[in-house]
C-alpha positions as CSV (number, residue, x, y, z in Angstrom):
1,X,-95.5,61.5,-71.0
2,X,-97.5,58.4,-71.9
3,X,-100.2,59.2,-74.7
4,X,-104.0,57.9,-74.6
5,X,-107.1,58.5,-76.3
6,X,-110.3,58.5,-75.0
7,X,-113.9,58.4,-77.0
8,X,-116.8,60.9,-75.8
9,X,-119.2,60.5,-77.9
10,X,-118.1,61.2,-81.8
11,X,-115.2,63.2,-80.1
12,X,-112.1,61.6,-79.5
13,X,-109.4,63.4,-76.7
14,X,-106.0,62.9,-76.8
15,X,-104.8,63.0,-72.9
16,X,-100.9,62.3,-71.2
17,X,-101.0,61.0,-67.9
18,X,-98.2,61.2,-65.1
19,X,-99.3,58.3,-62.6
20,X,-98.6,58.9,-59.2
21,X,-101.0,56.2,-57.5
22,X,-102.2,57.9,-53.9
23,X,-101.4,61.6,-55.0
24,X,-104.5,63.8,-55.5
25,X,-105.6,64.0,-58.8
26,X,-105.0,67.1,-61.3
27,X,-106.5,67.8,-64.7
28,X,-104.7,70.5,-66.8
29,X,-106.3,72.0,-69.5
30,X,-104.1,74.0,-72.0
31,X,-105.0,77.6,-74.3
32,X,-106.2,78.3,-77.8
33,X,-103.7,77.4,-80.1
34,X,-101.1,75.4,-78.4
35,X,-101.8,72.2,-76.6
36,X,-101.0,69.9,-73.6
37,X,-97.0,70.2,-73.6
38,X,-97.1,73.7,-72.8
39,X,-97.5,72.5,-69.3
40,X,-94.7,69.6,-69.5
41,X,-92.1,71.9,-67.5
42,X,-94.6,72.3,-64.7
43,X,-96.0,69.1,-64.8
44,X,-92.6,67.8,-64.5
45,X,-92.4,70.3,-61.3
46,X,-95.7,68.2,-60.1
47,X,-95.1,65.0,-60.6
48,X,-94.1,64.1,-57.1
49,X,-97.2,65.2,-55.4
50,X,-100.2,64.9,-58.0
51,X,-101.5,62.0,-60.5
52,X,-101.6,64.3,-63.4
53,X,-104.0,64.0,-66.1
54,X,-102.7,66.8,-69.1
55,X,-105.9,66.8,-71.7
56,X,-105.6,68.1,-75.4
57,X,-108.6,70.0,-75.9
58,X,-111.0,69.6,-78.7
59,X,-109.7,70.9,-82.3
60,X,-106.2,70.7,-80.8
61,X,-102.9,68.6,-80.5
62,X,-104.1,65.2,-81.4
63,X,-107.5,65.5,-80.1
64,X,-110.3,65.6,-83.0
65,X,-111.8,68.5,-84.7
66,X,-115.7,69.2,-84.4
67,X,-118.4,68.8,-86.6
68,X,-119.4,72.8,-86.0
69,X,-119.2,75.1,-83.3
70,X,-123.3,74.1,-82.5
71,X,-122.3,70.8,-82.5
72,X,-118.8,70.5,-80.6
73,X,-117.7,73.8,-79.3
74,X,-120.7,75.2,-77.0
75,X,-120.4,75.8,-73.2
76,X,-122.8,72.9,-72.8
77,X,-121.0,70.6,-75.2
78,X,-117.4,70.9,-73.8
79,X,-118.9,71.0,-70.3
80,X,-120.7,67.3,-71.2
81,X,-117.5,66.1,-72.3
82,X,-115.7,67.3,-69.7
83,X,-118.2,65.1,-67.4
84,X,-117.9,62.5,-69.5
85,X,-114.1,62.4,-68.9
86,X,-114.3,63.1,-65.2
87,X,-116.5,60.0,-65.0
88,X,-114.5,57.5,-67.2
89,X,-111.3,58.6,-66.0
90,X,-110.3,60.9,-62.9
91,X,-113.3,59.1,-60.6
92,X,-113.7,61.3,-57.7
93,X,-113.5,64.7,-57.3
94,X,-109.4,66.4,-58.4
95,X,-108.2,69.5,-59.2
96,X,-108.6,71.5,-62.1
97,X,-106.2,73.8,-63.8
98,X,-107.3,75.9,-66.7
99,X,-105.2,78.2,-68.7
100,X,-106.4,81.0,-71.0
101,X,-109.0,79.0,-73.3
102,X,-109.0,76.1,-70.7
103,X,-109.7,78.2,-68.0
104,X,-112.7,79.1,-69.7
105,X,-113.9,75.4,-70.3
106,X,-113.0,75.0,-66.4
107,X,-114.8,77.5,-65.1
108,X,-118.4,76.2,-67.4
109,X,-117.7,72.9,-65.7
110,X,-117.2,73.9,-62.5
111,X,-120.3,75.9,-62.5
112,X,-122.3,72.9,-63.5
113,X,-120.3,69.9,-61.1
114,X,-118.7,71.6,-58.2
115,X,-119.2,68.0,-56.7
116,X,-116.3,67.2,-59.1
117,X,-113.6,69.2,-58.1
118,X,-112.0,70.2,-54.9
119,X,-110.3,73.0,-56.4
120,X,-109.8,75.3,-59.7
121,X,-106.8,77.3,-60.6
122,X,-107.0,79.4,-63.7
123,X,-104.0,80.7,-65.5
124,X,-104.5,84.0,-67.1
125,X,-108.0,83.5,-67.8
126,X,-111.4,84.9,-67.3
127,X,-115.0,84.9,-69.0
128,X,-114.2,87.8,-70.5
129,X,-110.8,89.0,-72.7
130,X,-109.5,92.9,-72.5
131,X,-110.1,94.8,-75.4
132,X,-106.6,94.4,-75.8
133,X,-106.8,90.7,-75.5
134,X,-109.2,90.8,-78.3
135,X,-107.4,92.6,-80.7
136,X,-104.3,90.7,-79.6
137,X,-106.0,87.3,-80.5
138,X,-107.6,88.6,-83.9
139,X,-104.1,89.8,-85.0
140,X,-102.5,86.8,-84.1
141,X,-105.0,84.9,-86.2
142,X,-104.4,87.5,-89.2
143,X,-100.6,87.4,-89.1
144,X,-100.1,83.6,-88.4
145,X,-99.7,82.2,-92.1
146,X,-102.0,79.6,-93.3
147,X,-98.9,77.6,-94.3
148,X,-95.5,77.7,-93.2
149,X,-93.2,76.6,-96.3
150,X,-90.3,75.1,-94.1
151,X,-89.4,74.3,-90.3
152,X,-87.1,77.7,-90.0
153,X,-89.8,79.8,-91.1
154,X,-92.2,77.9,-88.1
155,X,-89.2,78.5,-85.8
156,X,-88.5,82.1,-87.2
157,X,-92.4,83.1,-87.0
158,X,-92.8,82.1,-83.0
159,X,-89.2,83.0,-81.8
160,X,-87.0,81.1,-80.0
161,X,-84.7,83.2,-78.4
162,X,-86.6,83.1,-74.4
163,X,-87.8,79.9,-73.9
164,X,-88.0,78.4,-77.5
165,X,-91.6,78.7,-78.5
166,X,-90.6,78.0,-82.2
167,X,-89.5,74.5,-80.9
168,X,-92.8,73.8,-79.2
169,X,-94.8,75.4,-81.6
170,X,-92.9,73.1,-84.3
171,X,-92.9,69.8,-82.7
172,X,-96.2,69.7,-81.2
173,X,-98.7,72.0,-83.0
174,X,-97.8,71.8,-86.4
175,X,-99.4,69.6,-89.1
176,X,-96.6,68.3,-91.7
177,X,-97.8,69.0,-95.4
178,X,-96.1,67.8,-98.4
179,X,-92.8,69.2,-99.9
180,X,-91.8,70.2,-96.6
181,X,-94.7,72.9,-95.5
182,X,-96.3,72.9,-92.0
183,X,-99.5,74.2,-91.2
184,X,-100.7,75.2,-87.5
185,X,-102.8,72.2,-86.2
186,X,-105.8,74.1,-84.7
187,X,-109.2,74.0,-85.5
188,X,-110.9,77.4,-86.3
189,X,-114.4,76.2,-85.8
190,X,-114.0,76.8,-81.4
191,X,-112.8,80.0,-82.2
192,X,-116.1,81.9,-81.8
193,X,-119.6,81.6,-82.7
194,X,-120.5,82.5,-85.8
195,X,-123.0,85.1,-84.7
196,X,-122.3,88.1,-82.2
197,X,-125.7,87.4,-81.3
198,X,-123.8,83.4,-80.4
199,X,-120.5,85.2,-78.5
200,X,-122.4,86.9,-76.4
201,X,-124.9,83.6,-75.5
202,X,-121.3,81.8,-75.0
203,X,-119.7,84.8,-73.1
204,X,-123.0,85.0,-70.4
205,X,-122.6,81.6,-70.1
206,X,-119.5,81.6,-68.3
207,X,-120.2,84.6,-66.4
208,X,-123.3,83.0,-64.7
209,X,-121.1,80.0,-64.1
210,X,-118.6,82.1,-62.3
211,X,-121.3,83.5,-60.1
212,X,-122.1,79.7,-59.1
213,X,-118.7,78.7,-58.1
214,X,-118.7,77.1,-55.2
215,X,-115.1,75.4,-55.1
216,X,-112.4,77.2,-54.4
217,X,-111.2,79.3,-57.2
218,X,-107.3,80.9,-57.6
219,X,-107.1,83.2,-60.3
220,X,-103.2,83.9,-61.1
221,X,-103.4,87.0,-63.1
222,X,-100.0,87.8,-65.1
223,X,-99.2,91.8,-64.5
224,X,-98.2,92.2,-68.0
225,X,-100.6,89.9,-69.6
226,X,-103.1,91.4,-72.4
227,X,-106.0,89.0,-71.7
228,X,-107.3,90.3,-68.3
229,X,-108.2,94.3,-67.6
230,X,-109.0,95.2,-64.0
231,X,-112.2,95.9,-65.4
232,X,-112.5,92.0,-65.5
233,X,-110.4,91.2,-62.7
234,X,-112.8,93.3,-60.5
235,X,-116.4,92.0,-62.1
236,X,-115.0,88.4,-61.1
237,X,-114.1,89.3,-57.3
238,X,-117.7,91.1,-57.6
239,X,-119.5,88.3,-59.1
240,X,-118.3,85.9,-56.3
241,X,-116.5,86.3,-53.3
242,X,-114.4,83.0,-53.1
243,X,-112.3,83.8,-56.0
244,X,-108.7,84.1,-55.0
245,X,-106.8,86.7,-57.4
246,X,-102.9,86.4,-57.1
247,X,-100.6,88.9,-59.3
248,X,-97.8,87.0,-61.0
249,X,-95.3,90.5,-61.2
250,X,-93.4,90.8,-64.2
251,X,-94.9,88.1,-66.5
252,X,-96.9,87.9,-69.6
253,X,-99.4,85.7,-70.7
254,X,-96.9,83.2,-72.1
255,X,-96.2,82.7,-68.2
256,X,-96.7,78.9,-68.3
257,X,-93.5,78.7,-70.5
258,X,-91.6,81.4,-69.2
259,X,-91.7,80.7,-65.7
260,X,-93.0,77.4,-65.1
261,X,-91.7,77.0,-61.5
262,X,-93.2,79.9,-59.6
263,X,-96.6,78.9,-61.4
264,X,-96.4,75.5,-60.1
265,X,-95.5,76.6,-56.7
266,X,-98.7,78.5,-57.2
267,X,-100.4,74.9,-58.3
268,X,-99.3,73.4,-55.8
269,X,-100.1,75.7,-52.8
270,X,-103.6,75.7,-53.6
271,X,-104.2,73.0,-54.2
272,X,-102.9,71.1,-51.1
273,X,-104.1,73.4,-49.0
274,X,-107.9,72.4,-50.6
275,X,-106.8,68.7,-50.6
């Protein structure tokens, strides 16, 4: 995948583009923690019948860190960006795919520019986590060492064994350090607000853009995934009609690794059918 760089304002994104001149246009947003090549197996799935557009989010992959949360993490920041992008790059209106953190981000934008998109597909994801998705995410922070002192123990600490996440993990997230250390390559500052008082103004936010949705929205839920509850599955069907909720059966919320073909048949469904 070619690698470019574009400036929004004292942000600069890292982005991989799959030309396909004539195809509709798809923007792919990745989750916390990982970054644009966790969607290279189903971008490579894609490739025939979209012009792919795979972004690094902010604080992630090669894309730069923030300032602050205030100043580079808020809905209204990341949604501004995100405009920015759609303007300077993609041109008329695409279709977005958001997975766990970037489902998130695509669901503030397409609250706010529905006359961007044609359609929205979000992977896992919702404006809310499971308590178990919470805890999940806080004890994956706790555990995850603040440096790794080789590559085996980078490889060791993700697993490789199902679909080698301790190669990804070590080729594409990692900063190298000197004498042969690694550290994850994530910033911690679009985590969370600092404040609960903040997390809640952030978590609101994205609920009241979910009630606006006016594009067509697919939600693939993973059965065995931590990160949605039918709690939340059912407040989003409640909060607005139009979204589509499809259960992936048997898969977890590493689903865009694991089993990259079924969710690009998913992709690719919807988004024709909204072309």
């Amino acid at each position: 995948m070619d690698c470019k760089k574009i400036a929004v304002g004292p942000a600069t994104y890292n982005y991989y583009e799959i030309a396909n001149p004539g195809k509709p246009k798809m923007v792919m947003l990745h989750g916390m923690m990982v970054e644009s090549h966790c969607f290279e197996k189903i971008a490579d799935l894609l490739r025939n019948d979209f012009h792919l557009f795979l972004f690094d989010l902010k604080g992630h992959g090669q894309s730069s860190d923030g300032t602050s949360y205030d100043a580079a993490y808020t809905n209204e920041v990341i949604c501004s960006d995100l405009k920015a992008i759609h303007q300077q790059l993609i041109g008329e209106p695409c279709h977005l795919v958001g997975y766990s953190l970037g489902g998130q981000y695509s669901l503030v934008f397409a609250g706010a520019h529905p006359e961007c998109l044609k359609s929205v597909t979000l992977i896992d994801s919702a404006p809310d986590l499971s308590f178990r998705g919470v805890i999940a995410i806080l004890m994956a922070i706790f555990k995850t060492p603040k440096f790794f002192k080789n590559a085996d123990q980078v490889r060791s600490f993700y697993g490789n064994s199902v679909f080698g996440l301790g190669d990804y993990m070590l080729k594409y997230c990692m900063r190298a350090l000197d004498g042969g250390r690694y550290a994850i390559r994530y910033d911690k500052k679009n985590l969370a607000p600092s404040t609960l008082a903040k997390t809640k103004i952030r978590t609101e936010g994205i609920w009241a853009a979910c009630r606006k949705l006016t594009t067509p929205v697919r939600v693939l839920r993973a059965a065995d995934s931590f990160v949605l509850s039918d709690k939340i599955v059912n407040k989003m069907k409640a909060s607005n009609a139009g979204i589509e909720v499809v259960v992936m059966p048997g898969m977890e919320h590493n689903l865009v690794f694991q089993h990259p073909q079924a969710v690009a048949d998913q992709l690719r469904e919807f988004a024709l059918r909204h072309a």
